[in-house]
N, CA, C and O atoms as a DFTB+ gen file, in Angstrom:
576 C
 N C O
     1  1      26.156       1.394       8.516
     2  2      25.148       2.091       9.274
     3  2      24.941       3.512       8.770
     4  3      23.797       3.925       8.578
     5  1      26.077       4.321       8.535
     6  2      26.164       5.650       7.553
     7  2      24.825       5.715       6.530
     8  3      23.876       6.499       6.517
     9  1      25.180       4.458       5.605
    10  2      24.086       4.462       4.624
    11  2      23.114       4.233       5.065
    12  3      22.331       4.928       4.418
    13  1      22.298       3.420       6.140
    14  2      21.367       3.017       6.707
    15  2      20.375       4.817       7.258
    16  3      19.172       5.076       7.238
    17  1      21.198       5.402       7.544
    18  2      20.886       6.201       8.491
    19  2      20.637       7.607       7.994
    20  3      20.070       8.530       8.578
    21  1      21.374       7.562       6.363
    22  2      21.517       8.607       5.783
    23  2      19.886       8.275       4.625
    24  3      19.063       9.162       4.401
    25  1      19.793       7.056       4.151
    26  2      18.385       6.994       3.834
    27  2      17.067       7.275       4.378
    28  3      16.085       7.823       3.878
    29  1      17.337       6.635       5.826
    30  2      15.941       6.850       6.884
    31  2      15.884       8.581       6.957
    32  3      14.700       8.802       6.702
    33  1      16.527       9.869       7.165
    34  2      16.614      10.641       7.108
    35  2      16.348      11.311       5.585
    36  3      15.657      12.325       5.491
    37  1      16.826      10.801       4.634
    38  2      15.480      10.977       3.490
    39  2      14.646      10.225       3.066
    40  3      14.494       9.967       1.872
    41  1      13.912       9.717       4.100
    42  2      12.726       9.612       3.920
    43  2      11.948       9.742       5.240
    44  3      10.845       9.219       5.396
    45  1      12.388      10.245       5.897
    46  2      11.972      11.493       6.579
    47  2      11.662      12.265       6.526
    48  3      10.666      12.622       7.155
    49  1      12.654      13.380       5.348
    50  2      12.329      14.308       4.880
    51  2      11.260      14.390       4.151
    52  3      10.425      15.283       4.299
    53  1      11.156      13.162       3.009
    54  2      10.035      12.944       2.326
    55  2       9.059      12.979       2.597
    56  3       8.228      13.749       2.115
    57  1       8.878      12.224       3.381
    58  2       7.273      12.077       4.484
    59  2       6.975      13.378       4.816
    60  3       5.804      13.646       4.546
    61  1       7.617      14.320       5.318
    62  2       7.377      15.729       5.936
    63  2       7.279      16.797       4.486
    64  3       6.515      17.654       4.042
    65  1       8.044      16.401       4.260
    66  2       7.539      17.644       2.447
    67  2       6.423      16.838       1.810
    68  3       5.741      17.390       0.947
    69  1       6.174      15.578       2.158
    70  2       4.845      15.483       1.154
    71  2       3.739      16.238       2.013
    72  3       3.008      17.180       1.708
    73  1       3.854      15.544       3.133
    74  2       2.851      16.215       4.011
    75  2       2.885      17.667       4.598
    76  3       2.085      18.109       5.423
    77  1       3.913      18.319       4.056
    78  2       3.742      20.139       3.672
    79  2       3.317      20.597       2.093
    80  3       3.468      21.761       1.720
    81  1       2.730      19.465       1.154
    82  2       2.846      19.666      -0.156
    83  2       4.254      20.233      -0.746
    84  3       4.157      20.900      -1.776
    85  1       5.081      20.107      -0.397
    86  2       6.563      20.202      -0.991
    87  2       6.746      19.511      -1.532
    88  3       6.007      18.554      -1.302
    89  1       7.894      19.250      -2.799
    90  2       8.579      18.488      -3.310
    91  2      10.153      18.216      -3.003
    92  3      10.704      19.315      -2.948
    93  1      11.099      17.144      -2.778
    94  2      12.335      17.478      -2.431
    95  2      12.850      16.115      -3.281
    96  3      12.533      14.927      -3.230
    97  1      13.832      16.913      -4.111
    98  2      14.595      16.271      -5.523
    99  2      15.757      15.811      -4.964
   100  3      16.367      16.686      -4.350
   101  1      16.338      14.574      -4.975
   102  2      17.512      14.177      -4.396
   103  2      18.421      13.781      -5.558
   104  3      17.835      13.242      -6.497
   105  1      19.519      13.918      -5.656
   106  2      21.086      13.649      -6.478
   107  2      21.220      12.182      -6.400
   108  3      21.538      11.570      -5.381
   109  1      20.931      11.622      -7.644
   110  2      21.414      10.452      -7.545
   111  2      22.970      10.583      -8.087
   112  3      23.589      11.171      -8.973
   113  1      23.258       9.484      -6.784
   114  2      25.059       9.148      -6.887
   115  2      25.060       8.006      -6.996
   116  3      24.068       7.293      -6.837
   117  1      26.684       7.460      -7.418
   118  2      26.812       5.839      -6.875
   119  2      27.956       6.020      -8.232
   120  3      28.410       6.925      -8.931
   121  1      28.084       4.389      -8.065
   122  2      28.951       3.985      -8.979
   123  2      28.335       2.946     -10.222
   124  3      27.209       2.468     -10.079
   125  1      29.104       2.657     -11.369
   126  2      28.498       2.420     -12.158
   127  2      29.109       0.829     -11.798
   128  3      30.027       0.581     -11.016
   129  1      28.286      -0.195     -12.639
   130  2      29.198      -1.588     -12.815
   131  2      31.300      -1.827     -12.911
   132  3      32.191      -2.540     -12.448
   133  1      31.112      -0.774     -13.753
   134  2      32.535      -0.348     -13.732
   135  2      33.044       0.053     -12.872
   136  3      34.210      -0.328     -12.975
   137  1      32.911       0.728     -11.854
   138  2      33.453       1.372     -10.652
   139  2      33.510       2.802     -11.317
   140  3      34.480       3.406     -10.859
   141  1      32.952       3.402     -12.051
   142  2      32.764       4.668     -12.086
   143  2      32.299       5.543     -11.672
   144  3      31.151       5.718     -12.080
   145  1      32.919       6.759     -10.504
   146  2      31.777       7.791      -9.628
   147  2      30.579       8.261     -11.038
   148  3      30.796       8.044     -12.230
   149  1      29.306       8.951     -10.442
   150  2      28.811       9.591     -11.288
   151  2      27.446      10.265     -10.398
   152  3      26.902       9.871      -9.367
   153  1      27.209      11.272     -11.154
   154  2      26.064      11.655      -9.920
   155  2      24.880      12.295     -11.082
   156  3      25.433      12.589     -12.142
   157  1      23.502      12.537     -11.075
   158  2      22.801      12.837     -11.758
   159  2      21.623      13.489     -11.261
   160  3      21.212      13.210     -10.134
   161  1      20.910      14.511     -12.144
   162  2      20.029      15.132     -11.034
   163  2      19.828      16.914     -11.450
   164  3      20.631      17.236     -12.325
   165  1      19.290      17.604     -11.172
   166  2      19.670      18.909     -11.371
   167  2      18.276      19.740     -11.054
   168  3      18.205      20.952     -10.851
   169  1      17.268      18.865     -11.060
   170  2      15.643      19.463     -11.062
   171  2      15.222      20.664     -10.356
   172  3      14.815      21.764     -10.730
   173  1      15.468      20.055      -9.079
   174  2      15.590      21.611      -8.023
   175  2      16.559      22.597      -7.876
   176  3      17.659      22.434      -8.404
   177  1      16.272      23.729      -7.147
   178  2      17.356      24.514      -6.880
   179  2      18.838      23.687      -6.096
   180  3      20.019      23.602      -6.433
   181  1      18.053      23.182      -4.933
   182  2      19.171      22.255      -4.077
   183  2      20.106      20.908      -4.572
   184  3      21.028      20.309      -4.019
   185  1      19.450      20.738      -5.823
   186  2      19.994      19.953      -6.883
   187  2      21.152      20.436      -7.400
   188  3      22.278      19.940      -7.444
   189  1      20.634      21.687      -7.865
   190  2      21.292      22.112      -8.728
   191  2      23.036      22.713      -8.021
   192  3      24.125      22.970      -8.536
   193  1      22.513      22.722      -6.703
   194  2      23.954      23.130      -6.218
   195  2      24.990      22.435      -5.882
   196  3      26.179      22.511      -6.191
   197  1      24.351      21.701      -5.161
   198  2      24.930      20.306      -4.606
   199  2      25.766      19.641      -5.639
   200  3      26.884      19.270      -5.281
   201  1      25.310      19.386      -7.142
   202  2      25.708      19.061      -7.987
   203  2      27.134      20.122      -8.642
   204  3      28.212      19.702      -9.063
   205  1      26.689      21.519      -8.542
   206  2      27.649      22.633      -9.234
   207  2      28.765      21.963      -7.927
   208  3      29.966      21.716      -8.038
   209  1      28.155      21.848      -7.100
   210  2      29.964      21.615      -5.661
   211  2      30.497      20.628      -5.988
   212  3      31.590      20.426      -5.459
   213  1      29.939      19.505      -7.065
   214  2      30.694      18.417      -7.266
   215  2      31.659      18.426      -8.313
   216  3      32.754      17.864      -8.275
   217  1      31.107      19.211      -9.408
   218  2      31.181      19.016     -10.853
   219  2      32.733      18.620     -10.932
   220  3      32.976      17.692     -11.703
   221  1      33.984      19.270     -10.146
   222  2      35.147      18.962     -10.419
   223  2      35.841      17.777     -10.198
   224  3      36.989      17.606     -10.610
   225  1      34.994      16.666      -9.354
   226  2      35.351      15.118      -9.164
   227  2      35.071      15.131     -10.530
   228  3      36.052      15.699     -11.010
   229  1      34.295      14.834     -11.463
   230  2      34.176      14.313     -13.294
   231  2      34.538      14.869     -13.787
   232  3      34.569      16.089     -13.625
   233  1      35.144      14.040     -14.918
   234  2      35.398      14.592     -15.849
   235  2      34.649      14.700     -17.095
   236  3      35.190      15.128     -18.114
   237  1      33.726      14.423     -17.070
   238  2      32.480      14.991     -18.656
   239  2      31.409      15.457     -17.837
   240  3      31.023      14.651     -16.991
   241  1      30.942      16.357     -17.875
   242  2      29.637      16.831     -17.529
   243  2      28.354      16.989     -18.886
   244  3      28.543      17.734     -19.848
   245  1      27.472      16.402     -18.768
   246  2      26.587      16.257     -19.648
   247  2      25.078      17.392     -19.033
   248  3      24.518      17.359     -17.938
   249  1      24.836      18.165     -20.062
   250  2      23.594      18.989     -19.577
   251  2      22.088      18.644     -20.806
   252  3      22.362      19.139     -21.899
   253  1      21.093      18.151     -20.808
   254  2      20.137      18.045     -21.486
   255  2      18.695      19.425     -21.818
   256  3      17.926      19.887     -20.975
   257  1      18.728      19.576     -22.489
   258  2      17.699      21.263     -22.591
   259  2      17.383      20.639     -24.315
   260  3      17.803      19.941     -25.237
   261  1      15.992      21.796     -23.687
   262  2      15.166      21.753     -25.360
   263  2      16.103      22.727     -26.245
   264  3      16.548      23.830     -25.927
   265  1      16.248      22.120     -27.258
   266  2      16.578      23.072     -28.618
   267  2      16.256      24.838     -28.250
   268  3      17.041      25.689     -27.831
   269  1      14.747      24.954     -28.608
   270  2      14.582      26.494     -28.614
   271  2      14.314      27.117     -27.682
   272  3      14.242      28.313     -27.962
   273  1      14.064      26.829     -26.362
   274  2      13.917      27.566     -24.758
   275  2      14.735      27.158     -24.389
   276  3      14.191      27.676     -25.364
   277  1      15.889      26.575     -23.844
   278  2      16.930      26.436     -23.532
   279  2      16.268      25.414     -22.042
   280  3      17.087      25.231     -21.141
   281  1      15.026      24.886     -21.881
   282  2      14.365      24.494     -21.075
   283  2      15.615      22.933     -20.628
   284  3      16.246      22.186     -21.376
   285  1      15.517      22.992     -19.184
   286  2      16.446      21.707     -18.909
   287  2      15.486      20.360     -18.869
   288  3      14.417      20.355     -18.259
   289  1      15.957      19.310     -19.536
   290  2      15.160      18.392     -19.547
   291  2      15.686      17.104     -18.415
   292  3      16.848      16.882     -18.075
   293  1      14.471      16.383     -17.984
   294  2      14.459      15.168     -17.306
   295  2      14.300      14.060     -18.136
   296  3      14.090      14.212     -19.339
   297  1      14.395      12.739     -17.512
   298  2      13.824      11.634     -18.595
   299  2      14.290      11.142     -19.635
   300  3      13.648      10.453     -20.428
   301  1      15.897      11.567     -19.767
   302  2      16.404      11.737     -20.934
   303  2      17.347      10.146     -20.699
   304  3      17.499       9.772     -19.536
   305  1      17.909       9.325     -21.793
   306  2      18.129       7.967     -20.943
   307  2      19.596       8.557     -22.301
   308  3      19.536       8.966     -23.461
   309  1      20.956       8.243     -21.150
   310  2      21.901       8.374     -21.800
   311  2      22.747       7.096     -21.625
   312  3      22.607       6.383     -20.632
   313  1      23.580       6.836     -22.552
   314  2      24.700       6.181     -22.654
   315  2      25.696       6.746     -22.764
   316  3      25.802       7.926     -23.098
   317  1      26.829       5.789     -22.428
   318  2      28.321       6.153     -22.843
   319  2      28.871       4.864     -23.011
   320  3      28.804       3.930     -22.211
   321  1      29.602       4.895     -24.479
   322  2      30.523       3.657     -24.545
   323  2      32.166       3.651     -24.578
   324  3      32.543       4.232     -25.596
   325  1      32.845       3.354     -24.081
   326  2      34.401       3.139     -24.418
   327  2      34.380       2.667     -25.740
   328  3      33.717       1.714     -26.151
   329  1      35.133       3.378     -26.381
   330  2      35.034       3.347     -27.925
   331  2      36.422       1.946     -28.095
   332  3      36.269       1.159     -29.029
   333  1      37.212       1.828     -27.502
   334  2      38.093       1.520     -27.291
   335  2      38.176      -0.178     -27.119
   336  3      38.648      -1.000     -27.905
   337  1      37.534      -0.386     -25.784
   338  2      37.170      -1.324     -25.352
   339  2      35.245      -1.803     -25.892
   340  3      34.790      -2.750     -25.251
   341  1      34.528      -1.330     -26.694
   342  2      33.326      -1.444     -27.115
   343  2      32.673      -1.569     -26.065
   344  3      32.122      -2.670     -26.074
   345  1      32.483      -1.079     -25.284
   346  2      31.560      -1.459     -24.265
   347  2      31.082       0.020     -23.217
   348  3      31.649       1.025     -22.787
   349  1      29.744      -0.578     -23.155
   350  2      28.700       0.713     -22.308
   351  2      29.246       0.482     -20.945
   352  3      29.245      -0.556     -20.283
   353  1      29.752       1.754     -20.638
   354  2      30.059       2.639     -19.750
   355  2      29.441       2.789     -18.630
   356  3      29.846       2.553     -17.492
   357  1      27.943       3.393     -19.162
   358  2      27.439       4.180     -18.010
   359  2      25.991       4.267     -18.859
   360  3      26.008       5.018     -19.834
   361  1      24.751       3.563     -18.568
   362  2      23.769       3.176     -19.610
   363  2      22.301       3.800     -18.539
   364  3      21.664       2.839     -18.106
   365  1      21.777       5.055     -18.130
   366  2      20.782       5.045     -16.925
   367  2      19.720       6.320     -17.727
   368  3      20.103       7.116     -18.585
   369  1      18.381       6.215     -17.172
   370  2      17.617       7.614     -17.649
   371  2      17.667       8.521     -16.266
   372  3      17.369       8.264     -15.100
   373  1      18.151       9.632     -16.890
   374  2      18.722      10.621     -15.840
   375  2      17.197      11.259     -15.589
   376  3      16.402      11.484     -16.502
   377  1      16.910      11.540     -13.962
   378  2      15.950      12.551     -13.568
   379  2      15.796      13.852     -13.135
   380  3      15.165      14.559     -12.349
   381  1      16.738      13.860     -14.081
   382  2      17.318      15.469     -13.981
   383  2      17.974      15.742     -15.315
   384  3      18.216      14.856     -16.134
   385  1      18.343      17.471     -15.538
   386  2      19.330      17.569     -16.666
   387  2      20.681      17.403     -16.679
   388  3      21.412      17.670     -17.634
   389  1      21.101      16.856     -15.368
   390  2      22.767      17.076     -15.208
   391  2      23.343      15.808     -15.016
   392  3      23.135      15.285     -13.921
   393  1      24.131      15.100     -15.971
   394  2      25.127      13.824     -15.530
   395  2      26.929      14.385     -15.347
   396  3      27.533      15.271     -15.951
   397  1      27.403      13.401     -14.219
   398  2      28.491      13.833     -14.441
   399  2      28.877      12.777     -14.205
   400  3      28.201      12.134     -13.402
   401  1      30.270      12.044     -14.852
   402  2      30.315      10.769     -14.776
   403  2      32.398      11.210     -15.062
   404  3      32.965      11.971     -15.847
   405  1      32.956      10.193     -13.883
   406  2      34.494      10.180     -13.812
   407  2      34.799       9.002     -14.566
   408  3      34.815       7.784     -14.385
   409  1      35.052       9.880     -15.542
   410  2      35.442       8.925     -17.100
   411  2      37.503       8.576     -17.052
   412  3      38.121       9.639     -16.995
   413  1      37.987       7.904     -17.063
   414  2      38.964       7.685     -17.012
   415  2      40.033       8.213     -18.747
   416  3      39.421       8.478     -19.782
   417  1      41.092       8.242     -18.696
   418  2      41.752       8.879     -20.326
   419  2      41.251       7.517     -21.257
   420  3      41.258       6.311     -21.012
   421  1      40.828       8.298     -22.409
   422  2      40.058       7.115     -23.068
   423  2      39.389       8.318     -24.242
   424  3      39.573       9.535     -24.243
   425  1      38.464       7.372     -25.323
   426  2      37.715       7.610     -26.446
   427  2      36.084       7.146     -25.817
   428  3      35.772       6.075     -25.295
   429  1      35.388       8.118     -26.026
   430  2      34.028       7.713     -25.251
   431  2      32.875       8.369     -26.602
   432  3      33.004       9.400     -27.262
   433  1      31.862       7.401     -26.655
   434  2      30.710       7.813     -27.303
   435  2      29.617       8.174     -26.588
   436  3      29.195       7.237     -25.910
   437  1      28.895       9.351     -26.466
   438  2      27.639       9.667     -25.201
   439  2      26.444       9.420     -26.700
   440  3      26.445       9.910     -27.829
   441  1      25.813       8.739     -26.220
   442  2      24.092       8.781     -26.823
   443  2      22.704       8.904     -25.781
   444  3      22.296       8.046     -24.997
   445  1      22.137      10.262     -26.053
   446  2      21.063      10.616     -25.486
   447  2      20.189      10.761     -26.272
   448  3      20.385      11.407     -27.302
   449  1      18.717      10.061     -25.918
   450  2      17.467       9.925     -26.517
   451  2      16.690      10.260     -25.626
   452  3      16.802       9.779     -24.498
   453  1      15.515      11.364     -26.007
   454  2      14.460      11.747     -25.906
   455  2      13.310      11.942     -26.835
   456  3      13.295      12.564     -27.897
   457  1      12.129      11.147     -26.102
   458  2      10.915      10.917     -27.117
   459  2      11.503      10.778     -28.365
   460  3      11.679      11.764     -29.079
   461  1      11.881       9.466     -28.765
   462  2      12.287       9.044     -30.207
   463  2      13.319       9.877     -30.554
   464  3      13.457       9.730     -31.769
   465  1      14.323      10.873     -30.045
   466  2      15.228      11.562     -31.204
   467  2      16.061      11.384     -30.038
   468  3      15.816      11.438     -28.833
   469  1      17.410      11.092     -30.896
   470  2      18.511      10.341     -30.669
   471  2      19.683      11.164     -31.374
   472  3      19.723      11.325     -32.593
   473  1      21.064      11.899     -30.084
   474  2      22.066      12.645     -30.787
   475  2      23.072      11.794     -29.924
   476  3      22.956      11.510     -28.732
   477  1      24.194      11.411     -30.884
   478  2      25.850      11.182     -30.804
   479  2      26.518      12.052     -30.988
   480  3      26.397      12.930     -31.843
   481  1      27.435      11.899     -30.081
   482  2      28.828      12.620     -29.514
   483  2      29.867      11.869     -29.028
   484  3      29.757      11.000     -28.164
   485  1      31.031      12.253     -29.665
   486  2      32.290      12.152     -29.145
   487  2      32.847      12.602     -28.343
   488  3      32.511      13.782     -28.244
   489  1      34.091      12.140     -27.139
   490  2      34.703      12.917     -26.845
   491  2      36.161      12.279     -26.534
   492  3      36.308      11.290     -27.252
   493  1      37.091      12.470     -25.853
   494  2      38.198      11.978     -25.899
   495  2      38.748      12.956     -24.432
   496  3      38.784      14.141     -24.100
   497  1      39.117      11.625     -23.865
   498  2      39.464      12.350     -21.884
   499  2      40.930      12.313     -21.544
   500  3      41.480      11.281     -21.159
   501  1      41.437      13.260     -21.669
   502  2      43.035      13.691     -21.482
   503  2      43.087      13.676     -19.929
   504  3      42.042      13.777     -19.286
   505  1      44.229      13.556     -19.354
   506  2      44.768      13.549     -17.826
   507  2      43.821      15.333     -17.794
   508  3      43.563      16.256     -18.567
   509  1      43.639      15.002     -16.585
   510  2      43.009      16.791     -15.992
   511  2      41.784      17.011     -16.623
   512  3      41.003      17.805     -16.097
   513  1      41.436      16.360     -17.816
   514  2      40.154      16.824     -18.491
   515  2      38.699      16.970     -17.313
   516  3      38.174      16.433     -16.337
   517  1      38.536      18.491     -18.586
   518  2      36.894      18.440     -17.673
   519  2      36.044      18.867     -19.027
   520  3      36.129      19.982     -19.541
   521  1      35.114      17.669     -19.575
   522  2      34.365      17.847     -20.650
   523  2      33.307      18.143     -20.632
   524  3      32.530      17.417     -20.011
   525  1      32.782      19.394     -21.333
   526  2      31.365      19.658     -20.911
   527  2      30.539      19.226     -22.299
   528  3      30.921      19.451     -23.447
   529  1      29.400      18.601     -21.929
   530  2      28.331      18.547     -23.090
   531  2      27.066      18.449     -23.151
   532  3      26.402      17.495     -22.744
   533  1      26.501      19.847     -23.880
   534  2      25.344      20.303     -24.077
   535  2      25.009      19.575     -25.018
   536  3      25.804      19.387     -25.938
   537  1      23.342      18.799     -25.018
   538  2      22.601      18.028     -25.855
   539  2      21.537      18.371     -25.850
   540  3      20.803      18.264     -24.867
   541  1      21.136      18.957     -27.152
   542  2      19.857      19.758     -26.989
   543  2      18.655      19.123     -27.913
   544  3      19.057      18.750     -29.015
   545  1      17.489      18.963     -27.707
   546  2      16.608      18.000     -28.106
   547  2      14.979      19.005     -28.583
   548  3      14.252      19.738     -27.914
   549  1      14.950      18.636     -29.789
   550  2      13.695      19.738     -30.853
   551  2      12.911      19.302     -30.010
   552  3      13.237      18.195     -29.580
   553  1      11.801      19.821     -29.505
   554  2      11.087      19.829     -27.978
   555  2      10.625      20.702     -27.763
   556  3      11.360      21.689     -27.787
   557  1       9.309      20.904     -27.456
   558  2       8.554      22.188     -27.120
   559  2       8.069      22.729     -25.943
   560  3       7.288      23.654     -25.721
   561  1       8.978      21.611     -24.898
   562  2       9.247      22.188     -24.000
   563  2       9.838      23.644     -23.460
   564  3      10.783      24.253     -23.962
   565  1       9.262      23.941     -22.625
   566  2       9.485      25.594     -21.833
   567  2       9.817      25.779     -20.443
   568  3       9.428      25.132     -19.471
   569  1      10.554      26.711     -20.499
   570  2      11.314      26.981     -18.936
   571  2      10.088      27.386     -17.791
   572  3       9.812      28.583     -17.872
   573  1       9.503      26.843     -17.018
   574  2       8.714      26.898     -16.173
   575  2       9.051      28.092     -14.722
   576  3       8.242      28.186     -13.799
């Protein structure tokens, strides 16, 4: 009922910020197939906090921005594979610039693509780890 009740209430909200011309950006959470927490999102201000209060449940934090404005990007569709076990992780297009995903100790590959350009990264998750990674994409996008 929690969940039941916690949706109807945003979309509540929704209904009332459309019909104030507002916009209101919500944090996607959940778990992955794997049972992995992860939360994604960052667009708005209220995004953006909600998310900074989480950041220490994960352990990799992933941030997406253009190359030369440092502009944060949406739309960006990332992966992660266990290098280990070969297999995708955590495979979603984020609507926001911020993923954070509770990666367990392990060898992990992140691949993020935007409009055709495509960057790999490594990382490797020690007990306590908190991994941060900036992926920045040639884009002429600008900080609004």
């Amino acid at each position: 009922m929690g969940n039941r009740l916690r949706s109807a209430d945003r979309l509540v909200a929704l209904a009332l910020a459309l019909n104030c011309g507002a916009a209101i950006a919500v944090v996607k959470a959940g778990k992955t197939a794997q049972g992995l927490a992860y939360a994604s999102g960052g667009v708005s201000h209220s995004e953006l906090v909600e998310l900074h209060g989480t950041r220490n449940n994960y352990s990799l934090w992933v941030t997406t921005a253009a190359m030369k404005s440092g502009a944060h990007l949406a739309d960006v569709r990332v992966v992660v594979r266990d290098l280990a076990k070969r297999a995708v992780v955590f495979d979603d297009l984020l609507e926001g610039p911020w993923l954070f995903v509770n990666l367990p100790l392990g060898r992990y590959e992140v691949e993020a693509s935007f409009r055709g350009e495509s960057h790999k990264r490594q990382t490797t998750i020690h007990a306590g780890d908190r991994h941060q990674m900036l992926i920045y994409f040639d884009t002429r996008d600008e900080v609004a």
